[in-house]
MARNUTI-904449 format. One record per residue (C-alpha): x, y, z; chain. Coordinates in nm, 4 decimals. Example, Ala and Ser with C-alpha at 12.3 -4.5 7.8 and 13.67 -1.06 7.14 Angstrom:
1.2300 | -0.4500 | 0.7800 | A
1.3670 | -0.1060 | 0.7140 | A
This chain:
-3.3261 | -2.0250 | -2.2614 | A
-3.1954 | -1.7089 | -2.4117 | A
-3.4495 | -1.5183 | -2.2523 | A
-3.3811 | -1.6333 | -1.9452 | A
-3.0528 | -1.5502 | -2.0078 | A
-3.1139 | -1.2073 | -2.1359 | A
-3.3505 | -1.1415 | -1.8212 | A
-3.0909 | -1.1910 | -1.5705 | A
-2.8165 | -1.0062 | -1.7232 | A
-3.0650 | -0.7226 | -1.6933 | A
-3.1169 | -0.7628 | -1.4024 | A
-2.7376 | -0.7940 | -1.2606 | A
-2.6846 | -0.5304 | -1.4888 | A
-3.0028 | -0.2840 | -1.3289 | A
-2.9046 | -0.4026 | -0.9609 | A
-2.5096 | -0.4480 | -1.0090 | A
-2.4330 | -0.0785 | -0.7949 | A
-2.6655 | -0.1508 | -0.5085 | A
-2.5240 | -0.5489 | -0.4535 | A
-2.2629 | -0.6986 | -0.2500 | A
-2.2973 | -0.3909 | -0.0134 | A
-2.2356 | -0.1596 | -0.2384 | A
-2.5571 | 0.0416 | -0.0828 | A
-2.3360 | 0.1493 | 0.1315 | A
-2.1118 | 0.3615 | -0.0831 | A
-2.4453 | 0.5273 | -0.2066 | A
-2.5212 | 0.5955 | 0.1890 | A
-2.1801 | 0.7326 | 0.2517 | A
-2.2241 | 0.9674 | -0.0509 | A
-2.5139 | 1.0995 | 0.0719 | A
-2.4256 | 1.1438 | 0.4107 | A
-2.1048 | 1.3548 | 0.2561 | A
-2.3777 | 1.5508 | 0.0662 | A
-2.5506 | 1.6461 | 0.4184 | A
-2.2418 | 1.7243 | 0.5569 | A
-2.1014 | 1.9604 | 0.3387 | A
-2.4183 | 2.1366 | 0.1769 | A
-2.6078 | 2.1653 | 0.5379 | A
-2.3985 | 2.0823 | 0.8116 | A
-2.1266 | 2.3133 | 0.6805 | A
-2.2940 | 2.6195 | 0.5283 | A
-2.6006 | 2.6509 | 0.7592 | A
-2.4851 | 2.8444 | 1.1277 | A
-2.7964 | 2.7155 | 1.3156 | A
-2.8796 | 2.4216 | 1.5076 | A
-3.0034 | 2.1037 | 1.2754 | A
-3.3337 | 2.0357 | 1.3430 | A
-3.5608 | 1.8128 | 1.1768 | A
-3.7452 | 2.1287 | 0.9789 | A
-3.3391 | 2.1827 | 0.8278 | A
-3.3088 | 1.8146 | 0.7555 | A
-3.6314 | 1.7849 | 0.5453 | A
-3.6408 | 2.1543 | 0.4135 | A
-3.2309 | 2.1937 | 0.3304 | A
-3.1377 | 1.8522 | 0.2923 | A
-3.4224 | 1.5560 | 0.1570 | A
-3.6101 | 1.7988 | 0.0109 | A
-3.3662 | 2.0505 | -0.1677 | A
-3.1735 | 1.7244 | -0.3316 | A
-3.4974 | 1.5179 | -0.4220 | A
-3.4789 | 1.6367 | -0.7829 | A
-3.1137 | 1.5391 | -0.8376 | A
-3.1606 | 1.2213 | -0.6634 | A
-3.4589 | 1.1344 | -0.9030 | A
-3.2188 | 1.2121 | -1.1701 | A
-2.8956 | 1.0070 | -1.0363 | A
-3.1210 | 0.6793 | -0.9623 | A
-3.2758 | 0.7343 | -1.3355 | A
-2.9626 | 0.7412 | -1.4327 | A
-2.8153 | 0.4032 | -1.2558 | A
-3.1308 | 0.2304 | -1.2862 | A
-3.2980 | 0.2732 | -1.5843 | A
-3.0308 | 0.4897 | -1.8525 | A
-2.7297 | 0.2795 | -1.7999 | A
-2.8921 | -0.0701 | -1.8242 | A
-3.1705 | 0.0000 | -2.0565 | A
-2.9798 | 0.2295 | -2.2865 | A
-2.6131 | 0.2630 | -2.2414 | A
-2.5684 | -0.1317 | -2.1737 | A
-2.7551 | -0.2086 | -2.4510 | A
-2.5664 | 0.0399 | -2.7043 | A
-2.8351 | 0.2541 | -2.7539 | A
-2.5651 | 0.5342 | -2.7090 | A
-2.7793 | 0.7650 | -2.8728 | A
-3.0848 | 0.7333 | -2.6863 | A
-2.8414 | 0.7100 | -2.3550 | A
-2.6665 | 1.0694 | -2.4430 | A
-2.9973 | 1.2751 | -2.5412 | A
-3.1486 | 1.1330 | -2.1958 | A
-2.8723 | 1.2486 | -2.0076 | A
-2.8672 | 1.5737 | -2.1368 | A
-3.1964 | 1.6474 | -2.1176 | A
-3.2058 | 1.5083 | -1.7413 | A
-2.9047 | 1.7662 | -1.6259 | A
-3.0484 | 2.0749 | -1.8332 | A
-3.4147 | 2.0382 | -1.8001 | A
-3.4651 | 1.8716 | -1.4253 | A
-3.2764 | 2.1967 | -1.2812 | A
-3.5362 | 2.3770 | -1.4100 | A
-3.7897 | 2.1810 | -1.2072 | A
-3.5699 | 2.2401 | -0.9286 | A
-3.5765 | 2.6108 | -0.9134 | A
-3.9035 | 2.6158 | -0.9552 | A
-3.9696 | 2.3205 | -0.6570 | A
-3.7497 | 2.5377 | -0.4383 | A
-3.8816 | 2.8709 | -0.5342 | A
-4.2694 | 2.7595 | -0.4902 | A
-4.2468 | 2.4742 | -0.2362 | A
-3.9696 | 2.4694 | -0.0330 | A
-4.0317 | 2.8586 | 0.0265 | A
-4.3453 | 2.7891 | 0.1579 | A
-4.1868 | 2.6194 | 0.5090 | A
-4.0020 | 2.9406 | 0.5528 | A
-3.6735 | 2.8161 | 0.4366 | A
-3.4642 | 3.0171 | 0.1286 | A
-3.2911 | 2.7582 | -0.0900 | A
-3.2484 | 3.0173 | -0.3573 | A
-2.9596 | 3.2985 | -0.3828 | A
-3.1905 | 3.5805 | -0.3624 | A
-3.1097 | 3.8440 | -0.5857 | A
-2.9496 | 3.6060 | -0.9182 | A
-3.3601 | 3.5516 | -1.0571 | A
-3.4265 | 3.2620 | -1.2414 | A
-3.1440 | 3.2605 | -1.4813 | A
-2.8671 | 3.3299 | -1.1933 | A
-2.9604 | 3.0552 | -0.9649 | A
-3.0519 | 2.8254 | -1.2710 | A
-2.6867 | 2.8387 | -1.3227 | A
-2.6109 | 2.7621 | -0.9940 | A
-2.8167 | 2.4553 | -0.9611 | A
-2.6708 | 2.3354 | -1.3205 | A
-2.3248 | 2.3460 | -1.1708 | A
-2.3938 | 2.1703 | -0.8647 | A
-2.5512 | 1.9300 | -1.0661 | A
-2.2642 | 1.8907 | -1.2905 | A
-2.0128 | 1.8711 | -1.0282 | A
-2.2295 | 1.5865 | -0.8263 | A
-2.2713 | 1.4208 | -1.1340 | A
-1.8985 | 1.3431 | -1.2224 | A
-1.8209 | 1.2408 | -0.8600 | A
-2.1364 | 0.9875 | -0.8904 | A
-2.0215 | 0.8963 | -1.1550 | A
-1.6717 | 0.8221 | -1.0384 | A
-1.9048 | 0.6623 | -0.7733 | A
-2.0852 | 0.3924 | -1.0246 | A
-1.7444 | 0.3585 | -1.2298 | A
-1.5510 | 0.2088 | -0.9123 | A
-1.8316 | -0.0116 | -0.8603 | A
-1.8233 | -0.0993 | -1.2124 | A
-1.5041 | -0.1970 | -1.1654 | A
-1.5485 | -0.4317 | -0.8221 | A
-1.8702 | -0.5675 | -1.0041 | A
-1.6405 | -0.6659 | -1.2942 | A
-1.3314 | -0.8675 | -1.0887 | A
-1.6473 | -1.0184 | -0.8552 | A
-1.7475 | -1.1516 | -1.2160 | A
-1.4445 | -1.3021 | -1.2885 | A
-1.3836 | -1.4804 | -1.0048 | A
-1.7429 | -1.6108 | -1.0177 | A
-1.6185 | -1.7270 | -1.3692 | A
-1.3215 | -1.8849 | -1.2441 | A
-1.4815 | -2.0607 | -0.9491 | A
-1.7849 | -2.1752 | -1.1992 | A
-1.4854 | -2.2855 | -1.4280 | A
-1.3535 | -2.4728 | -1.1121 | A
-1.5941 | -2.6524 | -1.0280 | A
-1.7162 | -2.7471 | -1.3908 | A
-1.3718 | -2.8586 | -1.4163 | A
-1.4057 | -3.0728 | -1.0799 | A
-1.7470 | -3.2243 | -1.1720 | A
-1.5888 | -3.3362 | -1.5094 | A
-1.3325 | -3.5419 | -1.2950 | A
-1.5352 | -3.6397 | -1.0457 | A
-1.7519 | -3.8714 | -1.3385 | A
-1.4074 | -3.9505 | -1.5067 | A
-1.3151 | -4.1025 | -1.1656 | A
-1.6479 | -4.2423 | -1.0760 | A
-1.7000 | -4.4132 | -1.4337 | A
-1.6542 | -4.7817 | -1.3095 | A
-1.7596 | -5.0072 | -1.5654 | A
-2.0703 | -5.2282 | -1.4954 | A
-1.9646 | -5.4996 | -1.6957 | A
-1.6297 | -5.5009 | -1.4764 | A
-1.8045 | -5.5243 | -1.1838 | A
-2.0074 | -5.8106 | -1.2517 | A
-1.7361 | -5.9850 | -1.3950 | A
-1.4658 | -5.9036 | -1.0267 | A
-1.7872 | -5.9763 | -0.8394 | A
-1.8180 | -6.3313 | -1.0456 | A
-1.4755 | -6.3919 | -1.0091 | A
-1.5055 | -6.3640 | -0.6225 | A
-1.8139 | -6.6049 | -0.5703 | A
-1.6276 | -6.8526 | -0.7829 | A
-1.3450 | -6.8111 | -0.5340 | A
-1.5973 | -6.8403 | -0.2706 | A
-1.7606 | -7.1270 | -0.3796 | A
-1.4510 | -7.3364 | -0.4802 | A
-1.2322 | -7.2161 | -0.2856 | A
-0.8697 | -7.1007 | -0.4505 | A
-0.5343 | -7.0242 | -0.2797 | A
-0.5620 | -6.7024 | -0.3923 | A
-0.9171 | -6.6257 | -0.2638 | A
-0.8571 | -6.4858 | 0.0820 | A
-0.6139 | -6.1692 | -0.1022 | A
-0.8094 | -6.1331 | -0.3842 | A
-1.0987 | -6.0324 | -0.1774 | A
-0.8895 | -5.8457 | 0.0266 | A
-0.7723 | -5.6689 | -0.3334 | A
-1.0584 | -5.6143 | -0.4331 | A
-1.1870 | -5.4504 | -0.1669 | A
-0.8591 | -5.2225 | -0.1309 | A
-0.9150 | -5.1468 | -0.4787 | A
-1.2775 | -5.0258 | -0.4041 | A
-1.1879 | -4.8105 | -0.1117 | A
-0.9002 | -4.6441 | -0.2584 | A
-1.1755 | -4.5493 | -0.4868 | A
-1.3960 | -4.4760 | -0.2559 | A
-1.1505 | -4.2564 | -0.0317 | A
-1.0099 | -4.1006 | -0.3664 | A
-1.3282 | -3.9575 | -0.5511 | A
-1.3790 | -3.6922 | -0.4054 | A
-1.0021 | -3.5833 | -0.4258 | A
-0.8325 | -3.3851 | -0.7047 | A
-0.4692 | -3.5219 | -0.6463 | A
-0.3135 | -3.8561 | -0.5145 | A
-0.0054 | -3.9072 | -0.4239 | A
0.1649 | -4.1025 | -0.7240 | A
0.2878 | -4.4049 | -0.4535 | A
-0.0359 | -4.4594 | -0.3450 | A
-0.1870 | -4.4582 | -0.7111 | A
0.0691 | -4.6676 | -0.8228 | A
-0.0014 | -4.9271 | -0.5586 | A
-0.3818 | -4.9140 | -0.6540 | A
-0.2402 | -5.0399 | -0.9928 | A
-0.0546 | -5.2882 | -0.8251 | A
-0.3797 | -5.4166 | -0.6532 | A
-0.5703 | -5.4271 | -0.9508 | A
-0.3568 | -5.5628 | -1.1511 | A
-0.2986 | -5.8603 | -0.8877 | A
-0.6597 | -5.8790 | -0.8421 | A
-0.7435 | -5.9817 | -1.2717 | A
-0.4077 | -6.1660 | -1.2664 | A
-0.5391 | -6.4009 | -0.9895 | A
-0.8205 | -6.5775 | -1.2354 | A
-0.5907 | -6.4919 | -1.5458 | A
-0.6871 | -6.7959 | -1.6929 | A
-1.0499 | -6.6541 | -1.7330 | A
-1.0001 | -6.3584 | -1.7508 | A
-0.7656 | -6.3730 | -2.0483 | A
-0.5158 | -6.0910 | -1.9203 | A
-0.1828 | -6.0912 | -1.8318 | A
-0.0227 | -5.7638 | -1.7258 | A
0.3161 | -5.6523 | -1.6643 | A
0.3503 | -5.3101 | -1.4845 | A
0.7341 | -5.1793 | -1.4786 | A
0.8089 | -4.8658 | -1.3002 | A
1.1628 | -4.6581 | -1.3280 | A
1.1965 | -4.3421 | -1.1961 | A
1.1625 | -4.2165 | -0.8068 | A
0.7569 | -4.1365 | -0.7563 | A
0.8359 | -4.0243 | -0.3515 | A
0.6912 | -3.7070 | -0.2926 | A
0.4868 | -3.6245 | -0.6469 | A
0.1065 | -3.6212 | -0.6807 | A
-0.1073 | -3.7361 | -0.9728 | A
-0.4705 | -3.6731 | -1.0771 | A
-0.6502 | -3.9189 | -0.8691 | A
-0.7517 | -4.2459 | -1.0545 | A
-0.5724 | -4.1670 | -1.3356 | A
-0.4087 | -4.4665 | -1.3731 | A
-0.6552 | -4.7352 | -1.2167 | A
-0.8445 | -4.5918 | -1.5099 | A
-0.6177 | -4.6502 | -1.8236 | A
-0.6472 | -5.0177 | -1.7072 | A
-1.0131 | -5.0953 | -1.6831 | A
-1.0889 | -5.0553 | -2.0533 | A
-0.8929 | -5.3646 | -2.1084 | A
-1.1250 | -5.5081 | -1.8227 | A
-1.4689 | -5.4462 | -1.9235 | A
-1.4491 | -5.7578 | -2.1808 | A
-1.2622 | -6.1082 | -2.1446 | A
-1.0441 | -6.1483 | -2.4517 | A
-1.1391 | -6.3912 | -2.7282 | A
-0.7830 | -6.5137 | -2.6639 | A
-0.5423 | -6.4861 | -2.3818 | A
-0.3961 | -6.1373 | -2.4389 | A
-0.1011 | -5.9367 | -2.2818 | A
-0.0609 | -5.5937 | -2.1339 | A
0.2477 | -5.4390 | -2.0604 | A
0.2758 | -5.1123 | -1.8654 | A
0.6038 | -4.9019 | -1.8689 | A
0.6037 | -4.6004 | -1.6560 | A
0.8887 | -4.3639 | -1.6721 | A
0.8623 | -4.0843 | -1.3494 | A
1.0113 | -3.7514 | -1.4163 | A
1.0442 | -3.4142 | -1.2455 | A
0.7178 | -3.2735 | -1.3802 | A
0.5623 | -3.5414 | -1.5773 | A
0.4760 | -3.9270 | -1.6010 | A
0.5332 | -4.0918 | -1.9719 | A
0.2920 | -4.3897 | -1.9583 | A
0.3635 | -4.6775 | -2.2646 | A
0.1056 | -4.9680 | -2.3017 | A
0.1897 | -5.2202 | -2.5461 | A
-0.1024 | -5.4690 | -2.6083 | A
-0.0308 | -5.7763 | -2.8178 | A
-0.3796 | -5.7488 | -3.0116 | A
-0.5675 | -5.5550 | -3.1904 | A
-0.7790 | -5.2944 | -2.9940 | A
-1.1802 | -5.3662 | -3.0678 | A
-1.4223 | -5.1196 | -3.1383 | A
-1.5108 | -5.0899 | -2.7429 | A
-1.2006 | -5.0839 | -2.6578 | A
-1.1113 | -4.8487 | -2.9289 | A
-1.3750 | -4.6172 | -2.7975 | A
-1.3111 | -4.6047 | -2.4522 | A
-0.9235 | -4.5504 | -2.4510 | A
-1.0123 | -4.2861 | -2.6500 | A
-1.2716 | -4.0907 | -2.4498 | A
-0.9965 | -4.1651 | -2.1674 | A
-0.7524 | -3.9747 | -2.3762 | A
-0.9822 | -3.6789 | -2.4923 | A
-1.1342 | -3.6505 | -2.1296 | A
-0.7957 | -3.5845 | -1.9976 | A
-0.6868 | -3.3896 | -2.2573 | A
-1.0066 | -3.1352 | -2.1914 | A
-0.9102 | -3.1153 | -1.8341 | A
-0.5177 | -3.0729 | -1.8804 | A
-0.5013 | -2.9409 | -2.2140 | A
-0.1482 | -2.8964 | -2.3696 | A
0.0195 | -3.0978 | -2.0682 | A
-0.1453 | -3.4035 | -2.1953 | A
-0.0382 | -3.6161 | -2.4487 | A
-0.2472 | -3.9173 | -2.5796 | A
-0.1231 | -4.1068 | -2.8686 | A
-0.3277 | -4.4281 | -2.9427 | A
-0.2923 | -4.6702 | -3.2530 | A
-0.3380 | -5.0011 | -3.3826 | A
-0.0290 | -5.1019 | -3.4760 | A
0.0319 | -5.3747 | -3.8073 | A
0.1872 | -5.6029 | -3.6152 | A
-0.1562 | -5.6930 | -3.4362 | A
-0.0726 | -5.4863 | -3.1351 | A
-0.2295 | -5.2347 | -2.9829 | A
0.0013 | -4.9256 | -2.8318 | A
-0.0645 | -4.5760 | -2.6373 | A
0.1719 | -4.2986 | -2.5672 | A
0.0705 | -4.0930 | -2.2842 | A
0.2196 | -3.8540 | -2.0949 | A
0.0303 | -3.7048 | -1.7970 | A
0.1293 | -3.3666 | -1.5822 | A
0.2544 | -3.4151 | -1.2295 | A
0.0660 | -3.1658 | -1.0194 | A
0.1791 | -2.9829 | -0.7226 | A
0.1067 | -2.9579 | -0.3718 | A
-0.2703 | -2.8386 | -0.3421 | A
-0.2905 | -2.7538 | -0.6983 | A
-0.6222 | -2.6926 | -0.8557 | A
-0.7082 | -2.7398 | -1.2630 | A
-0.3782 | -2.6235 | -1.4713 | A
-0.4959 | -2.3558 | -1.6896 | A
């Protein structure tokens, strides 16, 4: 895996100033480079002999030396902190390939009739010359690679941020899609029981139930709910297990004070605090009270449950707590404890989100 790893780094890193359309820059540069060293200091008219002769041909050496120097120094050398290695490469490259050129120009180039060379300055005189130009074309490429550096960096870090997104969103999507098995089977017993011996009740609690499973449904794939229509979820399921209390052991008491018009919630997040206490019937019949105080910014969420939590139970309120804490960080609170008075009690308090509001950071 680290290889893997290591192999594409290198290669984002080789191939990061020709991406994203950055080959463009490189064509612009070049196309500057015709304009002013051919366009501008030759009189004539530009044929194709000028364009091969005075242009591809009279900057082939210190284009072999700029692309060895984006595509094989930097990544293999410089990126790797051989800085060294990197340095004595570069150098070399800007001192030695000059000479190369003069002698390209002097014995090839010459050849087609055309006079690259200053005549008159000899080997030493238009060595300096080439060095210079090199020089000066190697600072503005490099200005070149550094800006593109620089775009390839804040690309990176909103790739980062949108991979950090949707981790983030995949991470809710199972906390809101985690509907317990066992709680299914047990709603889905309930309602043939209804069915079969047919209760008062029977008629709404299918019609709960299946409210209950839409708003889920409709709600999945959504980071935010508004906090009336959560709240009435609750109120459904909570109606829903309180129709076959008697079986199901569970009595629950949800009291609301505070104004939750106009505020949004993480979607689910309270159907879910409830279904832990729904996964298992009760040895005995238990209750569940639910106090929920709405403020400007936050929700402060108090359960008191008159037994003991068991070890399920135990474990699941408390991946609920640590799951929301990982998303929400420091604007969660999750306080969970069995109390000595053979109750069971959690503190939560939960963020109110705003309007289109992605993961809090």
């Amino acid at each position: 895996m680290s290889t893997f790893v290591e192999q594409e780094i290198h290669r984002r890193n080789r191939w990061v100033y020709f991406t994203r359309y950055r080959w463009v820059a490189h064509i612009a540069y070049w196309v500057g480079v015709f304009l002013i060293s051919t366009k501008l200091n030759f009189t004539g008219p530009v044929t194709i002999s000028v364009i091969l002769n005075k242009f591809l041909l009279a900057n082939l050496h210190i284009a072999i030396f700029f692309y060895l120097y984006c595509l094989y120094f930097i990544p293999y050398f410089f990126k790797k902190n051989k800085n060294l290695t990197f340095w004595i490469l570069v150098i070399a490259s800007i001192t030695l390939i000059p000479v190369a050129d003069f002698y390209f120009n002097k014995y090839i180039i010459s050849l087609t009739g055309e006079n690259i060379l200053i005549p008159g300055l000899g080997f030493w005189g238009n060595y300096q010359v080439i060095l210079i130009g090199y020089v000066v074309n190697f600072l503005l490429f490099s200005m070149l690679l550094f800006f593109m550096e620089k775009s390839e960096e804040s690309d990176l870090v909103e790739e980062l941020e949108q991979e950090k997104r949707e981790i983030e969103q995949v991470k809710l999507d199972l906390l809101k899609t985690n509907i317990s098995p066992d709680f299914m089977m047990r709603s889905l017993d309930q309602l043939k029981r209804a069915a079969i011996v047919p209760e008062i009740y029977t008629p709404e609690s299918i019609i709960k139930f299946s409210e209950l499973l839409r708003y889920r449904l409709y709600r999945n794939k959504q980071l935010q709910s508004p906090l009336t229509d959560e709240l009435q979820a609750l109120r459904d399921f909570i109606s829903f297990i309180s129709f076959d209390h008697q079986r199901n052991h569970l009595y629950t008491e949800l009291l609301v004070k505070g104004n939750p018009e106009h505020k949004l919630i993480a979607a689910l997040a309270l159907v879910n605090i409830l279904e832990p206490f729904c996964k298992t019937i009760p040895a005995v019949p238990a209750e569940l009270q639910i106090k929920i105080q709405v403020e400007s910014a936050l929700l402060k969420i108090d359960l008191l449950y008159n037994q003991h939590a068991t070890d399920h139970l135990f474990t699941d309120l408390q991946k609920y707590g640590a799951d929301y804490m990982q998303l929400y960080g420091d604007s969660v609170h999750f306080n969970f404890e069995n109390c000595e008075d053979e109750t069971c009690r959690i503190e939560m308090i939960l963020p109110l989100l705003k309007k289109q509001e992605e993961y809090p950071t």
